[in-house]
ROTI-497221 format. One line per field, with one value per residue (C-alpha): residue number from 1; z, x, y; residue in three letters. Coordinates in pm, whole numbers, plus 50000, padded with zeros to 5 digits. Example, Ala and Ser with C-alpha at 12.3 -4.5 7.8 and 13.67 -1.06 7.14 Angstrom:
<recs>
vovo 1, 2 $
w 50780, 50714 $
u 51230, 51367 $
v 49550, 49894 $
torke ALA, SER $
</recs>
This chain:
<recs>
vovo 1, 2, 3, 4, 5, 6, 7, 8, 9, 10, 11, 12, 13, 14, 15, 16, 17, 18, 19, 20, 21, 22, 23, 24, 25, 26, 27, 28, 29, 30, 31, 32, 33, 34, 35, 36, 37, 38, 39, 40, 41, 42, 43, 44, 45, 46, 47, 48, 49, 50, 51, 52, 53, 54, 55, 56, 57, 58, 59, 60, 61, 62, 63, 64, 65, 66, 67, 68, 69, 70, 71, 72, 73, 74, 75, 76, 77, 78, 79, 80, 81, 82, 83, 84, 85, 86, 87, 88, 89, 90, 91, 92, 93, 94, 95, 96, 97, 98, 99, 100, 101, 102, 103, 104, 105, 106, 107, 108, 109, 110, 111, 112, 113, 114, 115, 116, 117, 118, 119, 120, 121, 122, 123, 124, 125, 126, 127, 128, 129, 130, 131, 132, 133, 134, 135, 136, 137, 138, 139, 140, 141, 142, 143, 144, 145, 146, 147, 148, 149, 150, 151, 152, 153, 154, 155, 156, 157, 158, 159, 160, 161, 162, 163, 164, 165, 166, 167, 168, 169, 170, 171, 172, 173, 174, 175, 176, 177, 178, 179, 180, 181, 182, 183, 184, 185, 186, 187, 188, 189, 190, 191, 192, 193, 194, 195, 196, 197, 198, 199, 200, 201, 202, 203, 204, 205, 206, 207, 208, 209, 210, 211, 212, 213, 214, 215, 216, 217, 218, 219, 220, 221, 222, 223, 224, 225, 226, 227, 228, 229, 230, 231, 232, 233, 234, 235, 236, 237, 238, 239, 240, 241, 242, 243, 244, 245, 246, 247, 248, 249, 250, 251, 252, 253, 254, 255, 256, 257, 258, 259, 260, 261, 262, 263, 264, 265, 266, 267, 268, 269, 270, 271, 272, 273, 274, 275, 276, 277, 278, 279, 280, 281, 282, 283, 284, 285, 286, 287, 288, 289, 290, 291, 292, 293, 294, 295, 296, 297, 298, 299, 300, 301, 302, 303, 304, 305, 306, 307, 308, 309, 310, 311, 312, 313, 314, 315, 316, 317, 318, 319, 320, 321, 322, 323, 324, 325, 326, 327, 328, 329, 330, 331, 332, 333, 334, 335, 336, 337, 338, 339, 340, 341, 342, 343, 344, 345, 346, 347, 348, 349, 350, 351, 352, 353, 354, 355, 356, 357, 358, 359, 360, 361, 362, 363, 364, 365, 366, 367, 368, 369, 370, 371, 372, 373, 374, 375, 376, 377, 378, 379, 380, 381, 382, 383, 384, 385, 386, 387, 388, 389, 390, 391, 392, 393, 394, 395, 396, 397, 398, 399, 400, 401, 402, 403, 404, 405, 406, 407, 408, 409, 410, 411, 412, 413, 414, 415, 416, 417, 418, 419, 420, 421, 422, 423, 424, 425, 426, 427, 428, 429, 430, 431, 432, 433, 434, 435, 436, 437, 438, 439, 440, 441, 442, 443, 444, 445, 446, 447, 448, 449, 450, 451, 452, 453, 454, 455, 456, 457, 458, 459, 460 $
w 23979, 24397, 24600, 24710, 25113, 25181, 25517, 25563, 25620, 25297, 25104, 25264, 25137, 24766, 24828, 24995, 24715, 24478, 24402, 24545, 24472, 24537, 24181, 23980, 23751, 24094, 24369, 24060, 24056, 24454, 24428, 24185, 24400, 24702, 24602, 24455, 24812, 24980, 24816, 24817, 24832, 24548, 24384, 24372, 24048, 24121, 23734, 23621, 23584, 23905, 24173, 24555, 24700, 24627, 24575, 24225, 24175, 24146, 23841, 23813, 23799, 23629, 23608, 23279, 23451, 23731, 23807, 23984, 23856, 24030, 23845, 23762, 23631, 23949, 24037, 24321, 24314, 24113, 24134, 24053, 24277, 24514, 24452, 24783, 24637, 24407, 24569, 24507, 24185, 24047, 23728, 23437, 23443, 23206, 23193, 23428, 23754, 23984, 24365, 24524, 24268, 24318, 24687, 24681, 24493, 24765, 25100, 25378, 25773, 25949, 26259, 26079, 25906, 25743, 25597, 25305, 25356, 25180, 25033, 25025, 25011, 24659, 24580, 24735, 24500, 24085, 23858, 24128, 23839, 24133, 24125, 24380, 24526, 24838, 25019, 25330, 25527, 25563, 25151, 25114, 25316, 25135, 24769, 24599, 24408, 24039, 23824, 23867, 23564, 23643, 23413, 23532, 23311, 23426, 23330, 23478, 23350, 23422, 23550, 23718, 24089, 24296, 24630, 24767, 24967, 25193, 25375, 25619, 25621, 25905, 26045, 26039, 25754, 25998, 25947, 26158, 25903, 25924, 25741, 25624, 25364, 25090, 24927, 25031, 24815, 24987, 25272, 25508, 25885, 25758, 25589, 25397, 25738, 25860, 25531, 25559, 25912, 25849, 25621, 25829, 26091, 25807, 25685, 26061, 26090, 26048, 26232, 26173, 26348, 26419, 26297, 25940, 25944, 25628, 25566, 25364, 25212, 25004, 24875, 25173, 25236, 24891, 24864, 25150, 25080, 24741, 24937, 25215, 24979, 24765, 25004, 25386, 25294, 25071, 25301, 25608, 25764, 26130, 26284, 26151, 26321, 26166, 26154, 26024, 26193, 26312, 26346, 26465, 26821, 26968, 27272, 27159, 27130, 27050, 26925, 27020, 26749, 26764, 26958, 27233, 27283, 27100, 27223, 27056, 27156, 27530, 27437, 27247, 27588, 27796, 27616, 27654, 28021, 28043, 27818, 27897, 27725, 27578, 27632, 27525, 27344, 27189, 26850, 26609, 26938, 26839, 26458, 26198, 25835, 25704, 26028, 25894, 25565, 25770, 26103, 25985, 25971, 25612, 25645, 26021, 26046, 26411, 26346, 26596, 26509, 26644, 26575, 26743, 26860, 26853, 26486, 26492, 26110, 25976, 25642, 25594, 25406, 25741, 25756, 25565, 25603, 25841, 26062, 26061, 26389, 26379, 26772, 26740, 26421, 26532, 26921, 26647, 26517, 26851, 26994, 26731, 26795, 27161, 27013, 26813, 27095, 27306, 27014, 26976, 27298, 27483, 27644, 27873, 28112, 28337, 28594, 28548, 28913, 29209, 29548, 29550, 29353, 29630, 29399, 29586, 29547, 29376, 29061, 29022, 29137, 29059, 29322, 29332, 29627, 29630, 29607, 29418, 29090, 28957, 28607, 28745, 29007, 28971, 29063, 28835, 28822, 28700, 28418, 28285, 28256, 28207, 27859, 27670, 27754, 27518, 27513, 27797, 27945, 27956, 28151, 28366, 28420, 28557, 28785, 28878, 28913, 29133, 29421, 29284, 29209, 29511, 29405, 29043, 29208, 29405, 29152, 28883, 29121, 29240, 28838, 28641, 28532, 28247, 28393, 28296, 28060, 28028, 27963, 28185, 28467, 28372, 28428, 28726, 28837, 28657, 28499, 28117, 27926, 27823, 28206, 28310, 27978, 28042, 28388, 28318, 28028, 28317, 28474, 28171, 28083, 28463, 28340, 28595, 28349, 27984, 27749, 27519, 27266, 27243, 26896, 27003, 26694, 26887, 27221, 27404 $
u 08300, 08296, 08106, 07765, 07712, 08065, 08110, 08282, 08647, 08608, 08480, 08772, 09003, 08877, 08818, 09120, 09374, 09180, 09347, 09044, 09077, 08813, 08674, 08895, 08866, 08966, 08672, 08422, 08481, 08493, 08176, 07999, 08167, 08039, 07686, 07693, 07786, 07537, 07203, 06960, 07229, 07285, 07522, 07427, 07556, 07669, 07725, 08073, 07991, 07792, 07877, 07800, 07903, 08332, 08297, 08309, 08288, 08645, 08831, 08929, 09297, 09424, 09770, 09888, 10259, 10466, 10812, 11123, 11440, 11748, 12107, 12095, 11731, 11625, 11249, 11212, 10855, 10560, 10228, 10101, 10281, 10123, 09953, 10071, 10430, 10314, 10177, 09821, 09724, 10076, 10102, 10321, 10690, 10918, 11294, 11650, 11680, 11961, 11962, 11933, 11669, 11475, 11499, 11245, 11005, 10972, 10742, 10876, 10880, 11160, 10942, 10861, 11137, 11056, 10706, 10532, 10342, 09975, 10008, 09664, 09647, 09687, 09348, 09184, 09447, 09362, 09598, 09845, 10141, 10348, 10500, 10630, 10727, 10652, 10961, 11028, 11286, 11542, 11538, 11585, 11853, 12034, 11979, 12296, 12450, 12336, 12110, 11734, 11469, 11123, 10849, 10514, 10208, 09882, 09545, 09335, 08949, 08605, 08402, 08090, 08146, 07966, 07887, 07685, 07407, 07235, 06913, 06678, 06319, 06161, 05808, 05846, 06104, 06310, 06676, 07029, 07334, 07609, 07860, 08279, 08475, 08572, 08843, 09218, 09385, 09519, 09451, 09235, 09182, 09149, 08784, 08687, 08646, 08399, 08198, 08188, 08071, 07795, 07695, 07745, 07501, 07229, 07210, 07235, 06842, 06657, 06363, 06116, 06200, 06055, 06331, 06493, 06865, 07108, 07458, 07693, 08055, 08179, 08495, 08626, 08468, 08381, 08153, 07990, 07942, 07763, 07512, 07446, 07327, 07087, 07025, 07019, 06641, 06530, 06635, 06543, 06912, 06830, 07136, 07482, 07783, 08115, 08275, 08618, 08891, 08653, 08907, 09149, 09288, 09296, 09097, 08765, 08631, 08320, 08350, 08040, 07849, 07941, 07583, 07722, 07338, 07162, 07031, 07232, 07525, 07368, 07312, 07623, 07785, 07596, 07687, 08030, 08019, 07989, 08261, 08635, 08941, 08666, 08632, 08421, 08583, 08414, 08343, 08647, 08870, 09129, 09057, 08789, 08672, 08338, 08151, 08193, 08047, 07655, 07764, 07750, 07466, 07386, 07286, 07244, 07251, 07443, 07708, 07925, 08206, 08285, 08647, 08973, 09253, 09552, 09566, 09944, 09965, 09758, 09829, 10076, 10179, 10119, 09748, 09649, 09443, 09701, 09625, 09258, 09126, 08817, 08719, 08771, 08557, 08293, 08241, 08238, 07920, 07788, 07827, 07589, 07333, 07297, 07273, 07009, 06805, 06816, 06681, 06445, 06313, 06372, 06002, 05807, 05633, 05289, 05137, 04843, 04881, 04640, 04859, 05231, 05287, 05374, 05695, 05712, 05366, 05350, 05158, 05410, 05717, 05930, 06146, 06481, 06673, 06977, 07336, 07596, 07528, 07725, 07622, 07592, 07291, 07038, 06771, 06494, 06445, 06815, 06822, 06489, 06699, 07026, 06880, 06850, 07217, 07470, 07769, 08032, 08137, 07771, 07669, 07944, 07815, 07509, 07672, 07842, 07555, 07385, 07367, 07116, 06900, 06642, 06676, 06579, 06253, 06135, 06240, 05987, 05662, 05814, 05830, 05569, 05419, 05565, 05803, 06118, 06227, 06351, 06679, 06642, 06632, 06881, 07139, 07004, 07074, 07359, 07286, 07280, 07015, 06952, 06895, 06631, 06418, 06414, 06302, 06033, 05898, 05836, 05625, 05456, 05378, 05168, 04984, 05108, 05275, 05240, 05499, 05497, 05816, 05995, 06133, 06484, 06541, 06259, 06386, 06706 $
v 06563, 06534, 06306, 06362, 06492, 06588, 06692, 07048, 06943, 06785, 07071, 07291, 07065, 07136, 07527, 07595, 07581, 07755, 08083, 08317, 08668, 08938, 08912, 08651, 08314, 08156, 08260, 08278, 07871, 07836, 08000, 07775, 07467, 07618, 07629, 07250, 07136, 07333, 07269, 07536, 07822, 08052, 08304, 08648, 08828, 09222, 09384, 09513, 09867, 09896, 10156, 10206, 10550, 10573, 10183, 10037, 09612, 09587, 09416, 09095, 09048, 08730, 08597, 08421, 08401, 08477, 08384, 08514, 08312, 08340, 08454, 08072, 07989, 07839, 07906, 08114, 08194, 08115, 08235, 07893, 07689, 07899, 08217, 08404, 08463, 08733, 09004, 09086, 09288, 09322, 09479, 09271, 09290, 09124, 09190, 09119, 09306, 09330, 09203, 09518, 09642, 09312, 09346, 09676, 09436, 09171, 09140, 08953, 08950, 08935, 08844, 08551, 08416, 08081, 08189, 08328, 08620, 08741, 09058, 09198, 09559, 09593, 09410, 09739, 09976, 09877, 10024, 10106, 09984, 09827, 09410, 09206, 08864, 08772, 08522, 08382, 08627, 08356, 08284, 08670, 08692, 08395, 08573, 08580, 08886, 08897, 08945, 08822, 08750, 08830, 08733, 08859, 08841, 08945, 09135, 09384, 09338, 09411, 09116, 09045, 09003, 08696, 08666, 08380, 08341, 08075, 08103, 07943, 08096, 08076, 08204, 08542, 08761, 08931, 08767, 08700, 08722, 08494, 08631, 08611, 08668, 08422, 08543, 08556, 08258, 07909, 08076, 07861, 08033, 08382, 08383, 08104, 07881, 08142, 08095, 07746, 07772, 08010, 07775, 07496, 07653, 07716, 07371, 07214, 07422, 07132, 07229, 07489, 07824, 08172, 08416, 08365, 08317, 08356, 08306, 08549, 08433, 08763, 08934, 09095, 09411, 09509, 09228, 09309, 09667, 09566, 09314, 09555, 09822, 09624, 09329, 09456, 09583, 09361, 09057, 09223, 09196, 09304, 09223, 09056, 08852, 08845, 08425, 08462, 08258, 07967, 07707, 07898, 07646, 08000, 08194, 08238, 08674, 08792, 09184, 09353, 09558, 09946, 09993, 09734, 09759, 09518, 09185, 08989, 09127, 09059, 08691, 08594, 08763, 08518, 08237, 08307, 08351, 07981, 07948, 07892, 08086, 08315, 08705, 09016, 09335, 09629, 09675, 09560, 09618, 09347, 09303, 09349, 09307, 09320, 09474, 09827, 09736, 09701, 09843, 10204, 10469, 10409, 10048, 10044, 09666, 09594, 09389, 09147, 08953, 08595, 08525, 08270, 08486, 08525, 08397, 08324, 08199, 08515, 08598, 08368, 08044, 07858, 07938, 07622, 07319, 07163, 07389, 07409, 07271, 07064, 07097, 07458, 07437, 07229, 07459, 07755, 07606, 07476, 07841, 07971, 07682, 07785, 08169, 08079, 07868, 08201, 08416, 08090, 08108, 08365, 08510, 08662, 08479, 08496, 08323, 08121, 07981, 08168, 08056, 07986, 07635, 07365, 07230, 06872, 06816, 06460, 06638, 06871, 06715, 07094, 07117, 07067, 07110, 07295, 07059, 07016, 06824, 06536, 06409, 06083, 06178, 05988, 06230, 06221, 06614, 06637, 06378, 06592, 06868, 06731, 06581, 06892, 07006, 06798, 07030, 06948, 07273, 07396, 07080, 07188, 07546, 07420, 07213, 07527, 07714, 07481, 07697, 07922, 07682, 07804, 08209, 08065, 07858, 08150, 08440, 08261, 08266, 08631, 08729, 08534, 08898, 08988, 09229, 09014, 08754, 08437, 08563, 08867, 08519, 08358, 08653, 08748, 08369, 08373, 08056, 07945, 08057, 07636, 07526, 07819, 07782, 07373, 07442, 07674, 07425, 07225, 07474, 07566, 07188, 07153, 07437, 07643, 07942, 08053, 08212, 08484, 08509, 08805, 08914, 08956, 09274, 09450, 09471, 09644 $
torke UNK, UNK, UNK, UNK, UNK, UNK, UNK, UNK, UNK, UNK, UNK, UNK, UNK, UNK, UNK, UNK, UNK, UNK, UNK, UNK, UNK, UNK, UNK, UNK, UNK, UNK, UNK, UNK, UNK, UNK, UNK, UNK, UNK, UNK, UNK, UNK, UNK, UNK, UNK, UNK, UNK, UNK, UNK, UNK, UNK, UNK, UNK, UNK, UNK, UNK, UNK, UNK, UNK, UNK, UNK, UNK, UNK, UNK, UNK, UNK, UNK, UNK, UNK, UNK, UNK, UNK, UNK, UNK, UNK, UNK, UNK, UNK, UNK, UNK, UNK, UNK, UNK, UNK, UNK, UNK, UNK, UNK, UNK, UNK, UNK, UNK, UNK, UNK, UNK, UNK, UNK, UNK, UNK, UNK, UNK, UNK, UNK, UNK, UNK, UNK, UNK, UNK, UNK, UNK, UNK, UNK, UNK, UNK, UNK, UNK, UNK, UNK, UNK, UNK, UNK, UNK, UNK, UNK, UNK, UNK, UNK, UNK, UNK, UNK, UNK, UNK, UNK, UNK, UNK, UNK, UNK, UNK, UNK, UNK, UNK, UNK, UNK, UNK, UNK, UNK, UNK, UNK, UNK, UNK, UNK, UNK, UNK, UNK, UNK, UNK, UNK, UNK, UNK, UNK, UNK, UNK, UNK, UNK, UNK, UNK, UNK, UNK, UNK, UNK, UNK, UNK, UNK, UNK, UNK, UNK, UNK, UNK, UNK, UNK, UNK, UNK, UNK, UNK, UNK, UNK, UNK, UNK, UNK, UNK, UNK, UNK, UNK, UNK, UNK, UNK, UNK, UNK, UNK, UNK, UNK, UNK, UNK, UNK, UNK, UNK, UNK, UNK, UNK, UNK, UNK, UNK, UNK, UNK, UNK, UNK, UNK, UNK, UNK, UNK, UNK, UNK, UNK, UNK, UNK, UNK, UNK, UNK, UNK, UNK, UNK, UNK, UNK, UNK, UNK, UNK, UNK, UNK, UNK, UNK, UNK, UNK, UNK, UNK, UNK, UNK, UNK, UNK, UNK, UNK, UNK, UNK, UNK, UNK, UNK, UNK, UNK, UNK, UNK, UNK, UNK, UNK, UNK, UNK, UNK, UNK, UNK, UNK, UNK, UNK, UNK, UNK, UNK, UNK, UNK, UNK, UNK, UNK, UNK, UNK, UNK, UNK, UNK, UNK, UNK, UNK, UNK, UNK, UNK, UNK, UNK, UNK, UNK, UNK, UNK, UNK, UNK, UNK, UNK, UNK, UNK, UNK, UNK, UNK, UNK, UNK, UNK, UNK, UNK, UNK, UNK, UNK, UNK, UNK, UNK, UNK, UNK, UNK, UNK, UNK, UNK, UNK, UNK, UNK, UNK, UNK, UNK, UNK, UNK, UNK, UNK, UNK, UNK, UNK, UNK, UNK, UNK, UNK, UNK, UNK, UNK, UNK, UNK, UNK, UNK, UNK, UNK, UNK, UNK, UNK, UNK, UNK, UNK, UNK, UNK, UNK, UNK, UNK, UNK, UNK, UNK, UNK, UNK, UNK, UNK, UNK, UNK, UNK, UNK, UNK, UNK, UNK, UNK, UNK, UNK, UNK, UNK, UNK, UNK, UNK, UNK, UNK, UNK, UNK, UNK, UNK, UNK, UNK, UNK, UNK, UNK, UNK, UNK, UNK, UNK, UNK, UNK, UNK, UNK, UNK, UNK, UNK, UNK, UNK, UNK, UNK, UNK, UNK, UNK, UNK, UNK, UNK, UNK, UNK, UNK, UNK, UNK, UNK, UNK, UNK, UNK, UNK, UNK, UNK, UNK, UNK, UNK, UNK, UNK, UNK, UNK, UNK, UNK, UNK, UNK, UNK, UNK, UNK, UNK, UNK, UNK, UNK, UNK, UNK, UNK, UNK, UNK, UNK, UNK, UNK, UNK, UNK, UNK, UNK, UNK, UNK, UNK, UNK, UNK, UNK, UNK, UNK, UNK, UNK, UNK, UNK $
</recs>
């Protein structure tokens, strides 16, 4: 039994050394922890025998044992010391084998010498009848001559696969997907830190909101496959971001859907922009999972991917819970909170004013001159609008973007009919998305504008 209101660092430290495979005894209990520690979250049940296209829910493989023992009945590797040194989906193996038999049967990188690698490709191939080990290069290389006893138990059977799912309704049914992959076992970086930050980003939507948002931690690809067939509809999916590697201390990449297109792909773009170490690529142009599973012509779901890179520890023994950084982590999260206040409130605006607004007038008080900006001014007009922006490096961008200041002021009396948006404004300016819709609140509370809000899944 775990403590109540764990905070997500926590509940890593409990999933993470679970021994999650797509459709095992191990991710079927992550699953059922996951949804205890995020209340209001459930576990969708896909049957055995069901089918989607060439894809069939895929069996569970279970191990029962599996050791390597050197010429002298030392331990090299055991599946439950940690699951990674057996290679995914091996078949059972019992008997002596010689070193340079054995050697055939192991995975290793000679790029990376001192770690343990994840075998994964297997979990995609059932019934394949192949067995391995997976060792650090330098332990291979130190094997001695002799023979080797492997002992490798395991079964292949049909199970019900679970994915689960966590959703914030808001005013209107069209949704924003979250999504990652859960499986992959002890390994941290590569999946299960995405799921926990879609999740994290769900149950941080406190307030009421317009669009419904929803978070998705499945086996890899399979997983997502299933739920895109019978969900994407159902759930009206209208557009999906991938969050594997959130806590990665890496460059930050958003991977634009295969449309490049789509709004949100323009507004997770902008919030970059303001970012540092961050960059744009096309769609899966540096890696990929699950995108391909909605971002196809069947489902036609667009679907980014927000990701740290370069993910030096990927698929290996070093991508653990040591290495899971909580600032990276917790500017994952904030990046999808400033995502979500563009899709929020981004608008079209109109004039309700019949002469140019005098800004300085005392019953206005709108005008800001241009200058640069120093957190520390103590003009009135800037700690209004200073207020609403917590984050560091944004605060900074609008400091930055100080000097437009005057083309913003004059582009909103020159634009006020409809023919733009909010957002449209703030690129234009160049200047965050946060700062322009603060500043024309201002305008609309003297009466002098009105908004309407644009759903961003029905727009270009």
């Amino acid at each position: 039994m775990y403590k109540k209101n764990l905070n997500w660092f926590q509940i890593l430290q409990i999933l993470v050394p679970i021994d999650r495979y797509l459709n095992n005894s191990g991710i079927h209990k992550a699953y059922k922890l996951l949804r205890s520690f995020y209340k209001g979250s459930r576990i969708l049940v896909f049957n055995k025998d069901l089918k989607a296209g060439y894809w069939s829910v895929p069996l569970a493989w279970e191990v029962d044992e599996a050791k390597l023992k050197s010429p002298k009945g030392k331990i090299i590797a055991n599946y439950f010391r940690n699951p990674i040194e057996v290679m995914a989906n091996s078949c059972s193996f019992v008997g002596k084998i010689k070193k340079k038999d054995l050697i055939k049967h192991l995975n290793y990188d000679k790029r990376r010498p001192t770690e343990t690698l994840f075998h994964y490709r297997n979990q995609f191939r059932e019934n394949i009848g192949e067995w391995g080990f997976s060792l650090p290069y330098n332990k291979v290389i130190k094997l001695p001559e002799g023979n080797y006893k492997v002992s490798i138990k395991t079964r292949l059977q049909k199970k019900n696969m679970l994915c689960a799912y966590y959703k914030k309704k808001g005013d209107i049914k069209d949704t924003l997907l979250l999504a990652s992959h859960f499986d992959h076992p002890y390994q941290a970086n590569d999946g299960i830190v995405g799921s926990i930050a879609a999740f994290e980003v769900i149950k941080r939507l406190t307030k009421k909101t317009k669009l419904s948002y929803a978070a998705l931690a499945a086996p890899e690809i399979v997983g997502s496959v299933f739920f895109a067939s019978k969900y994407s509809q159902k759930e009206n999916i209208k557009n999906a971001i991938m969050t594997s590697f959130s806590a990665v201390k890496s460059n930050m990449v958003y991977a634009r859907s295969a449309s490049k297109h789509n709004f949100v792909d323009k507004a997770f773009s902008h919030v970059l922009n303001f970012r540092k170490k961050s960059k744009i690529v096309d769609f899966r142009g540096i890696i990929g999972a699950d995108e391909i599973a909605f971002d196809n012509v069947a489902i036609n779901v667009p679907c980014g991917s927000f990701y740290r890179w370069p993910h030096k520890n990927y698929h290996s023994s070093k991508d653990n819970i040591a290495n899971v950084d909580k600032k990276s982590f917790q500017e994952t999260c904030d990046i999808f909170q400033e995502l979500i206040y563009i899709l929020e409130n981004n608008s079209l605006f109109f004039s309700k004013f019949k002469v140019l607004p005098k800004l300085s007038h005392p019953k206005l008080n709108l005008y800001i001159a241009p200058r640069v900006w120093k957190d520390s001014t103590e003009d009135e007009e800037y700690k209004t609008l200073f207020k609403y922006i917590k984050n560091k490096d944004m605060k900074q961008a609008c400091v930055k973007a100080a000097a437009n200041i005057n083309v913003l002021q004059s582009l909103i009396s020159a634009s006020a009919d409809g023919r733009i948006s909010i957002f449209d404004l703030a690129e234009r300016c160049k200047m965050p998305f946060i700062f322009v819709n603060e500043y024309i609140k201002m305008w609309e509370k003297k009466n002098l504008i009105r908004r309407k809000w644009i759903n961003p899944f029905k727009v270009n």
